[in-house]
C-alpha positions, 0 to 999 in steps of 0.5 A: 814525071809531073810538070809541076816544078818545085822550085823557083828561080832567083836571080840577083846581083852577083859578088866577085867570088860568085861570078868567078865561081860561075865563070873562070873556074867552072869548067873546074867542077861543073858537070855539062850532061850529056847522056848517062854519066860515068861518074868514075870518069868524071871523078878519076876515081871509084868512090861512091857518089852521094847526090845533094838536091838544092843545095842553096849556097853551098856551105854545107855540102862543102864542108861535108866533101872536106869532112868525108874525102873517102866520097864524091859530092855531086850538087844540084842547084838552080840559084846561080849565086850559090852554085858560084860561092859553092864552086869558088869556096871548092877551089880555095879548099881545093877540093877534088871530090865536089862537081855541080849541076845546074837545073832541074833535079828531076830531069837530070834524074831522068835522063842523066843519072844511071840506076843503082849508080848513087849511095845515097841522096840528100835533100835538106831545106827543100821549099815547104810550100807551105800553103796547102794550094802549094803543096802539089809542088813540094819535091817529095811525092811519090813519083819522086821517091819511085825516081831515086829508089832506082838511082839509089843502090841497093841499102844506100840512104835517102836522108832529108832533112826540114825546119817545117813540121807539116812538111816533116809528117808529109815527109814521113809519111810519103817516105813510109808508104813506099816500099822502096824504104825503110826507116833506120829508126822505128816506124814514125820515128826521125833520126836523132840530128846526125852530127855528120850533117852541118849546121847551116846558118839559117839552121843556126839562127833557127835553133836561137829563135826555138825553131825544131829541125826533122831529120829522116834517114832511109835506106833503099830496100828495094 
């Protein structure tokens, strides 16, 4: 797949919990790859494994392995202070179903993740790139989408989600062109904000300021 990177490394001071997070109990939840992973070894169980990509500090996908203990959440994240508050608040609810990993979505993709071994995919407030010199870095491109169409099982869901309405058409519009996917609403259509996807507090803040928010929900047809 392409070199562009779609993502940027942050960095800063770290919080108590952060670091504990990142240090004591990482070997709790984190997931060092090495080859194909068998997620029912990792997990100790058969549940089916929904993958999150950029997952930022961690709040949501928390609460959604609290909200759905029926599957496992694996995280992907580079910003180390939220990968260590996601790992620290997944131990004070002691979770069992959440595992992270730390780095690039995409070669963990490539090399890490075996085909049809995914229910589904989310990918919620990626970095819109917003000028248009940007938007070769935005994640979802159609190299992207070939990529998780073959890690997805067969009618599992690809759901994102984007407060930038250019970014939402892109999405859109890249989603429908590939024949990997079929939108679980009418063509062109986005989903109804599903009740199962919290609401972050930047999302919170944006919906207080009269910002709109695009959900897409597809399944994989392949």
């Amino acid at each position: 797949m392409r070199k562009i990177q779609s993502f940027v490394r942050r960095s800063g001071r770290l919080t108590a919990s952060q670091e504990k997070g990142l240090t004591e109990l990482w070997d709790d939840y984190a997931i060092a790859p090495s080859g194909l992973l068998n997620f029912a070894k990792i997990f100790a169980n058969a549940q089916e494994v929904v993958l999150e990509i950029g997952f930022g500090n961690g709040d949501t996908l928390v609460q959604m392995a609290e909200n759905n203990p029926q599957f496992n959440y694996v995280g992907i994240e580079v910003y180390e202070a939220g990968i260590g508050r996601l790992i620290n608040s997944a131990h004070t609810k002691q979770l069992a179903n959440l595992k992270v990993m730390r780095g690039d979505a995409v070669e963990f993709l490539n090399a890490n993740i075996a085909d049809d071994s995914l229910a589904g995919l989310q990918l919620f407030f990626p970095d819109p790139w917003h000028k248009k010199k940007h938007h070769k870095r935005r994640i979802v491109q159609q190299d992207f989408l070939d990529l998780i169409a073959k890690k997805i099982k067969k009618s599992g869901f690809c759901h994102m989600a984007t407060d930038w309405q250019h970014y939402a058409q892109h999405m859109m519009e890249a989603l429908e062109a590939n024949k990997n996917f079929k939108n679980t609403q009418s063509a062109h259509t986005y989903t109804p904000r599903p009740e199962f996807r919290p609401l972050s507090k930047f999302e919170k803040r944006g919906n207080r300021l009269g910002h709109g928010v695009w959900d897409l929900i597809f399944t994989n047809e392949k």
